[in-house]
C-alpha positions as a printed NumPy array, in Angstrom:
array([[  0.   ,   0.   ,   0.   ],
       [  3.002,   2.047,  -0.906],
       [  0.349,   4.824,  -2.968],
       [ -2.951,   3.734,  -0.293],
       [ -5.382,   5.795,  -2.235],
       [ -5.258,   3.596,  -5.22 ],
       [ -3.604,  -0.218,  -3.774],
       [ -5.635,   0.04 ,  -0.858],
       [ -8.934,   0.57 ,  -2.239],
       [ -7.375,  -2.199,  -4.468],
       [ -6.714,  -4.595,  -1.607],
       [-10.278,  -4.321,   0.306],
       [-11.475,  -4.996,  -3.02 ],
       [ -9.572,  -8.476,  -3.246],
       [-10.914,  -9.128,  -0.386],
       [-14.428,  -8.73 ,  -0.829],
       [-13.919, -10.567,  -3.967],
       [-12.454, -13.647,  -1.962],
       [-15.056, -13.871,   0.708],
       [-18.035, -13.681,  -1.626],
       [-16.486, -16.409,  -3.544],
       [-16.583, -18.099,   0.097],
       [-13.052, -18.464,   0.909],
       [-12.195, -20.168,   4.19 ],
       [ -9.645, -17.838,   5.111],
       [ -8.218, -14.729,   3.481],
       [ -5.083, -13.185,   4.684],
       [ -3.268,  -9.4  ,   3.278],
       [  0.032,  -9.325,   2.779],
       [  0.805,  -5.778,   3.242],
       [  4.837,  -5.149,   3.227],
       [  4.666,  -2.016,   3.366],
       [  1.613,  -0.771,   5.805],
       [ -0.148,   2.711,   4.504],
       [ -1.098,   5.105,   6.875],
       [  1.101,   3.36 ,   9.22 ],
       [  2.455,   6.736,  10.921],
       [ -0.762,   8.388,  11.46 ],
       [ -1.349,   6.08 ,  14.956],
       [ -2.216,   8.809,  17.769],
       [ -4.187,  12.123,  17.549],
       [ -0.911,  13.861,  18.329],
       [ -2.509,  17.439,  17.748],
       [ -6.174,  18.299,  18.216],
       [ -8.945,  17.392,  15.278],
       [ -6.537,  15.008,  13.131],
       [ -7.221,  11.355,  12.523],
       [ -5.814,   8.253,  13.479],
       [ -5.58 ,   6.402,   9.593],
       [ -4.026,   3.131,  10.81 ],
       [ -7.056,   2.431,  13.316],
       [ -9.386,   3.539,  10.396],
       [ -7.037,   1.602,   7.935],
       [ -7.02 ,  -1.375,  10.543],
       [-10.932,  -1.263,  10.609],
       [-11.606,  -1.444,   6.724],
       [ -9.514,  -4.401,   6.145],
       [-11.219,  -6.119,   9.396],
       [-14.499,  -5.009,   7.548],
       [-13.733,  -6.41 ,   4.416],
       [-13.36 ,  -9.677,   5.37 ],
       [ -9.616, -10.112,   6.469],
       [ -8.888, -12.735,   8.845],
       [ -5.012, -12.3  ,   9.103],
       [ -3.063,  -9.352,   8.145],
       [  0.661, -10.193,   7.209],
       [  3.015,  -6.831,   7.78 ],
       [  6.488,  -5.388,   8.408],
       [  7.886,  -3.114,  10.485],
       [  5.16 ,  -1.07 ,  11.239],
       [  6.43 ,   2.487,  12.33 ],
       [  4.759,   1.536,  15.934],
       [  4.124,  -1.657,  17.285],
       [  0.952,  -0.841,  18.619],
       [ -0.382,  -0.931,  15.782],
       [ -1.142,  -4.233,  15.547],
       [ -3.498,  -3.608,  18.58 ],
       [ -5.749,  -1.723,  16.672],
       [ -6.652,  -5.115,  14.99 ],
       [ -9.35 ,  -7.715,  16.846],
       [ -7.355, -10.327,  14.236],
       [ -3.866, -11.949,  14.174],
       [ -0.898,  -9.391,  12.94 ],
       [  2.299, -11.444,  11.634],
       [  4.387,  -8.344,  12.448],
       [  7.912,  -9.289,  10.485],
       [ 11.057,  -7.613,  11.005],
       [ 13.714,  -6.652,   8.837],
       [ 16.693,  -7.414,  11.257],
       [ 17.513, -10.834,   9.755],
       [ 17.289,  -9.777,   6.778],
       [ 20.557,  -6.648,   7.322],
       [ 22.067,  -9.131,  10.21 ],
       [ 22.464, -11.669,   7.147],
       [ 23.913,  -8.663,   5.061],
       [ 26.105,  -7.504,   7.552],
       [ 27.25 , -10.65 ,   9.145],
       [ 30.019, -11.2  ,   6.346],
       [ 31.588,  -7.819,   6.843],
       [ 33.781,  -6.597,   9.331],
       [ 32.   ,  -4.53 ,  12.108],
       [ 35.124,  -4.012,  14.348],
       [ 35.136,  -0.129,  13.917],
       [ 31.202,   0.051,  13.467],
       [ 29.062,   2.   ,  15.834],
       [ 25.204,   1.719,  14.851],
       [ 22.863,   5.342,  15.504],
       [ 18.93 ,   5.994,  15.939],
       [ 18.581,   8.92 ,  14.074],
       [ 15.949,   9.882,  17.101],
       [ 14.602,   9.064,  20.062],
       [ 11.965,   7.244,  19.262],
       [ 14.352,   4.478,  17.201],
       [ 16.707,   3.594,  19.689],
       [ 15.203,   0.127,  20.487],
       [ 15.648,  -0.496,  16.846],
       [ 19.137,   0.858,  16.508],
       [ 20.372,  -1.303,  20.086],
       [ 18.738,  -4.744,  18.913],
       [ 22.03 ,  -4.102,  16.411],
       [ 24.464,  -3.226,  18.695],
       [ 23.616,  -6.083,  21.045],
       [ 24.11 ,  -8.335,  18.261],
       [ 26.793,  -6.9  ,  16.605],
       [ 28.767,  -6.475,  20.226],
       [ 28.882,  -2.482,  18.966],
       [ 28.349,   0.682,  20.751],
       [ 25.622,   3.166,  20.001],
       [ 24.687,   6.349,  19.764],
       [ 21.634,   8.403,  19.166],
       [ 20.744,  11.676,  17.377],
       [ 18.278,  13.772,  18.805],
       [ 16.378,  16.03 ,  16.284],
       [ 14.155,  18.825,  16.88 ],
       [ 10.943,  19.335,  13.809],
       [ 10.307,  22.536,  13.402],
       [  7.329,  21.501,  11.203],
       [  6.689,  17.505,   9.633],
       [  9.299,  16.172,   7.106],
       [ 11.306,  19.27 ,   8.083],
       [ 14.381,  19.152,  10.568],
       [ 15.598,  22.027,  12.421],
       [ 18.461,  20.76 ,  14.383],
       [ 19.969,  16.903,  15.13 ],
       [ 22.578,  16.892,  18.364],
       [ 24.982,  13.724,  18.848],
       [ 24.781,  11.827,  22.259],
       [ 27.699,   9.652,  22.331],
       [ 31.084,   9.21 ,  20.809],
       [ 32.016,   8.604,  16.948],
       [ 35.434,   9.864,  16.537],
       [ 37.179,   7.886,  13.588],
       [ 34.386,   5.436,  13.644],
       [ 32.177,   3.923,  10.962],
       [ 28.335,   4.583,  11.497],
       [ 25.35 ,   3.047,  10.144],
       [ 22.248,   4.527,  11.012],
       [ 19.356,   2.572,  11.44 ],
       [ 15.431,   3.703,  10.844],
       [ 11.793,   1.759,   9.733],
       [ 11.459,   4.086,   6.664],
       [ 13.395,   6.746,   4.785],
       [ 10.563,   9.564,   3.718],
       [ 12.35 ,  12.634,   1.995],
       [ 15.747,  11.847,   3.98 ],
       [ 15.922,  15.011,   5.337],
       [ 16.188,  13.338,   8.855],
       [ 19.329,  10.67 ,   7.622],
       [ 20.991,  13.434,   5.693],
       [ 20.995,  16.152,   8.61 ],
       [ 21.938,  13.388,  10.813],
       [ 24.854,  11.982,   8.34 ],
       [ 25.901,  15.866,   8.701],
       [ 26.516,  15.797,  12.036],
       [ 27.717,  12.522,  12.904],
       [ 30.723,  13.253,  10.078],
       [ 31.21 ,  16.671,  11.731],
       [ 31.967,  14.782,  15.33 ],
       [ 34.559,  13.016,  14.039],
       [ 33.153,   9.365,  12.611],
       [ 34.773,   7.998,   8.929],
       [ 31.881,   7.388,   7.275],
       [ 27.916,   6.961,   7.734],
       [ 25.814,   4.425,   5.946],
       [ 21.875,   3.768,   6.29 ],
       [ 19.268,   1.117,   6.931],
       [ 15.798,   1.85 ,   6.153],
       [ 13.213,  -0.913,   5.236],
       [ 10.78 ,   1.089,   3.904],
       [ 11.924,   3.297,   0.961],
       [  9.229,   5.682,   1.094],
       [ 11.469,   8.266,  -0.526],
       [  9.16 ,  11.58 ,  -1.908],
       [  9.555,  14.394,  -2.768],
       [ 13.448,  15.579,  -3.455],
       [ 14.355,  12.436,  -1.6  ],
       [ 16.723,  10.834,  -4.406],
       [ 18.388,  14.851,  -4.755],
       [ 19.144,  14.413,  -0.953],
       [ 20.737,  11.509,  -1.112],
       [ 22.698,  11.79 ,  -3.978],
       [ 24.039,  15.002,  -2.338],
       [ 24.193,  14.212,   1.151],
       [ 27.295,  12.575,   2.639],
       [ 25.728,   8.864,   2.948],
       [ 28.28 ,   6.338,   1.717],
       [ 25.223,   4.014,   1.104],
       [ 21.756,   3.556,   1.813],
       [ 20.433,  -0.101,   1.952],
       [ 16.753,  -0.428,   2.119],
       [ 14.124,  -3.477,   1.43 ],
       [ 11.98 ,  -3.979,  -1.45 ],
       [  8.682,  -3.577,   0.663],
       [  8.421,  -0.221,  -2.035],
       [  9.722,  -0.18 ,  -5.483],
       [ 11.82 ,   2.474,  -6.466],
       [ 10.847,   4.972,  -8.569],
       [ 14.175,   5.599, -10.3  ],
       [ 17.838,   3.808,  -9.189],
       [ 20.558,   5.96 ,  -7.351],
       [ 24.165,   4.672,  -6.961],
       [ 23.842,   4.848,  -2.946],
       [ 20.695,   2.865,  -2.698],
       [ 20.948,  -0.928,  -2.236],
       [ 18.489,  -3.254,  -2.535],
       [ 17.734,  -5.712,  -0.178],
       [ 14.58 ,  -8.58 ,  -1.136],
       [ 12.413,  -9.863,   1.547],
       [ 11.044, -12.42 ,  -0.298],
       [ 12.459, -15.545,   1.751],
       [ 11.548, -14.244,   4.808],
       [  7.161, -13.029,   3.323],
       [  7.41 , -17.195,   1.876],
       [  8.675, -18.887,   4.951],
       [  6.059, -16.396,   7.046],
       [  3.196, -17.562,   4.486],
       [  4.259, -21.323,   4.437],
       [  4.281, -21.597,   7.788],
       [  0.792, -19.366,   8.395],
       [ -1.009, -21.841,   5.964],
       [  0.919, -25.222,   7.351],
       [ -0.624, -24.101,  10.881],
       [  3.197, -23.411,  12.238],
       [  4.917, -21.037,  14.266]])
């Protein structure tokens, strides 16, 4: 549901169309969740799309929803169904694992990503640092500060989604300007809009690896591609063998 005005409509259509040809079961795969943000009334008189988003696909007829990464796991509590919430960390612990990490130091680009960004460093034996950024207004950042030490280390930020890259770029800025060698990115969700590719391209990013949850609209040098196909088919074998 990577444009949810039109593959959403799309989807609760598929779905009607399966349970009035009396399907026993109906599951949505949904890689990429629409909406997925939108979770809180965070201001007054705004709404909250993934409850409404969760409620149209419960209305439809789903009885499963299949998802990753959702930008806040409570999420899936808006459903009264079963969420297979999937994560993306096997998928860059895989990519990672052959490469040597021994000057790495992994960074949450905010706050609110740091359980994300220490799941890494616990596995990867790293340390980590965080960025705190300040909005002065959405998909615009004023100012990012550094908490920790990256002198003449290599960092790899880590995020659920990369929107216009503002954040990573800002964030790249200042991580370089404390002292670390380089700065990479992991973002499943390659949201990407706007001058997103133009930011990129010019910011200081070695690389950015994302997951093919959203296809991109046009191929950049620093983007890399990761699939998450094993990891949807193993999750779908194992929902329709009755597994764990």
């Amino acid at each position: 549901t990577c444009q949810p005005h039109d593959n959403l409509m799309e989807l609760l259509l598929w779905i009607d169309t399966a349970k009035r040809a009396s399907a026993g079961y109906i599951t949505a795969v949904i890689p990429y969740f629409g909406y997925a943000r939108q979770d809180r009334k965070d201001k007054p008189r705004v709404p909250i799309s993934a409850k409404l988003v969760a409620n149209l696909l419960t209305a439809a007829g789903a009885n499963r929803i299949m998802t990753m990464d959702l930008h806040a796991d409570q999420v899936q509590g808006f459903f009264d169904i079963p969420v297979d919430h999937l994560r993306s960390e096997p998928i860059y612990i895989s990519y990672f694992s052959n490469q040597d990490l021994s000057q790495t130091i992994f960074a949450s680009p905010d706050v609110g990503g740091v359980k994300r960004a220490r799941l890494y460093s616990k596995h990867f034996d790293c340390d980590l640092v965080i960025c705190d950024k300040y909005r002065s207004k959405a998909n615009e950042v004023s100012s990012i500060t550094v908490i920790g030490e990256v002198k003449g280390r290599d960092v790899i930020l880590v995020d659920d989604l990369v929107d216009t890259a503002g954040t990573l770029c800002k964030a790249a800025d200042a991580i370089l300007e404390k002292g670390a060698r380089s700065v990479r990115a992991i973002c499943t969700h390659p949201v990407l809009s706007g001058k997103a590719y133009d930011n990129i391209e010019r910011s200081q990013l070695t690389e950015l690896i994302v997951c093919d949850t959203i296809p991109l609209r046009q191929q950049s040098p620093k983007i890399k591609v990761l699939s998450t196909a094993k990891l949807f088919s193993r999750a779908i074998r194992n929902t329709v063998e009755h597994k764990s």
